[in-house]
N, C-alpha and C positions, 0 to 999 in steps of 0.2 A: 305970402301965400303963393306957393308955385300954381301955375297954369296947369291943367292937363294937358296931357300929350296926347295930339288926334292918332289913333289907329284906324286899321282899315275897316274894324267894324262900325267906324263912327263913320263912313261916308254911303251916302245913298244909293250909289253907282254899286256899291258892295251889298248891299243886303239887298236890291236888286237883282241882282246876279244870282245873288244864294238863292231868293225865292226861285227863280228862274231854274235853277238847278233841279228842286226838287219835284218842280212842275214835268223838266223832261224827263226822270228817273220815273215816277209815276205813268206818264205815257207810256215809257218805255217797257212796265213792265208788261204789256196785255201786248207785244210783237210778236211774231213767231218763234218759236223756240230756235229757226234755224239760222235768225236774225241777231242771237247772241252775241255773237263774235265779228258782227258786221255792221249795220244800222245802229244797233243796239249800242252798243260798243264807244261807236263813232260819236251821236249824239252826245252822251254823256262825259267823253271825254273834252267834247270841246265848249259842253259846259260846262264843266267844273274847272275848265283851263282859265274861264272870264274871270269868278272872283279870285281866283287862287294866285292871275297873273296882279290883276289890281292890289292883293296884299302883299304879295313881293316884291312888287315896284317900292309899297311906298315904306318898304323896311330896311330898301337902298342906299345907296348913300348920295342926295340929293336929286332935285326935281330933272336934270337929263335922264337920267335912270328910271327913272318915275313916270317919263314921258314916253321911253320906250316901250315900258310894259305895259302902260293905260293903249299902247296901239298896237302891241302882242293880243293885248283882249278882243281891242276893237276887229282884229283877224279870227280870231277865236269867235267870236259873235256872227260874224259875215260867213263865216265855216258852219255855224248852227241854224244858221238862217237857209241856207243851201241845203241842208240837208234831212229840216223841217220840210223843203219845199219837194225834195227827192220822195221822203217817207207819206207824204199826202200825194204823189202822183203815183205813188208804186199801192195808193190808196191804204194805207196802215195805220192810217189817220184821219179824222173824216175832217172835209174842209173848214167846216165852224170851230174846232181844234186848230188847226193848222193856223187859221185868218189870229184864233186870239192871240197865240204864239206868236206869229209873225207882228203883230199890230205890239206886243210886248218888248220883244226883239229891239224894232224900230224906235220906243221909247227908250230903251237903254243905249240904244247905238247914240240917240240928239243929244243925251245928258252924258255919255261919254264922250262925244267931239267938244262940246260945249267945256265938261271939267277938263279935257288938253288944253284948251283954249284959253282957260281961266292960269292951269300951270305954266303955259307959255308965258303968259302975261307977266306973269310973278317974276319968272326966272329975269 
């Protein structure tokens, strides 16, 4: 009986992310219309940059490749966290938003240092 083959929807770092995704889309809808193309924009690119880089890391061809793009995310993540922290001081978000997000953030940033750490290891 063969094994399954893990995908990137079987790791927690990735459905993390996804929910995270749909958390900032949602926020993002109620900005200003003149924020479309700006905040708006920014935000969600650089979250849907997290799982999207974690799934193409690991459809790579081995864990170097794998390691680069688990810390394309990790930049991607630090870019959403900045700019979480931009949109709550230009107030477009009220702090008790912004603190869950960020406190969110921060948990995916220790589970993603932690799984490089684990791929390190492996390799």
């Amino acid at each position: 009986m063969k094994s399954k083959m893990v995908t990137h929807k079987d790791l927690d770092i990735w459905k993390m992310s996804m929910e995270l995704v749909q958390v900032i889309y949602k926020l993002t809808e109620n900005f200003q219309k003149n924020e479309q193309f700006g905040l708006t924009s920014q935000l969600r690119r650089a979250a849907i940059s997290i799982p999207s880089n974690i799934a193409e890391g690991l459809a790579r061809n081995g864990n170097k490749e794998f390691i680069q793009f688990c810390y394309i995310s990790l930049g991607s993540l630090s870019e959403l966290e900045t700019q979480i922290i931009i949109a709550s001081n230009l107030n477009f978000i009220q702090k008790i938003q912004s603190n869950e997000i960020l406190d969110n953030i921060e948990l995916i940033r220790k589970k993603l240092l932690n799984f490089i750490k684990y791929l390190k290891r492996k390799a």
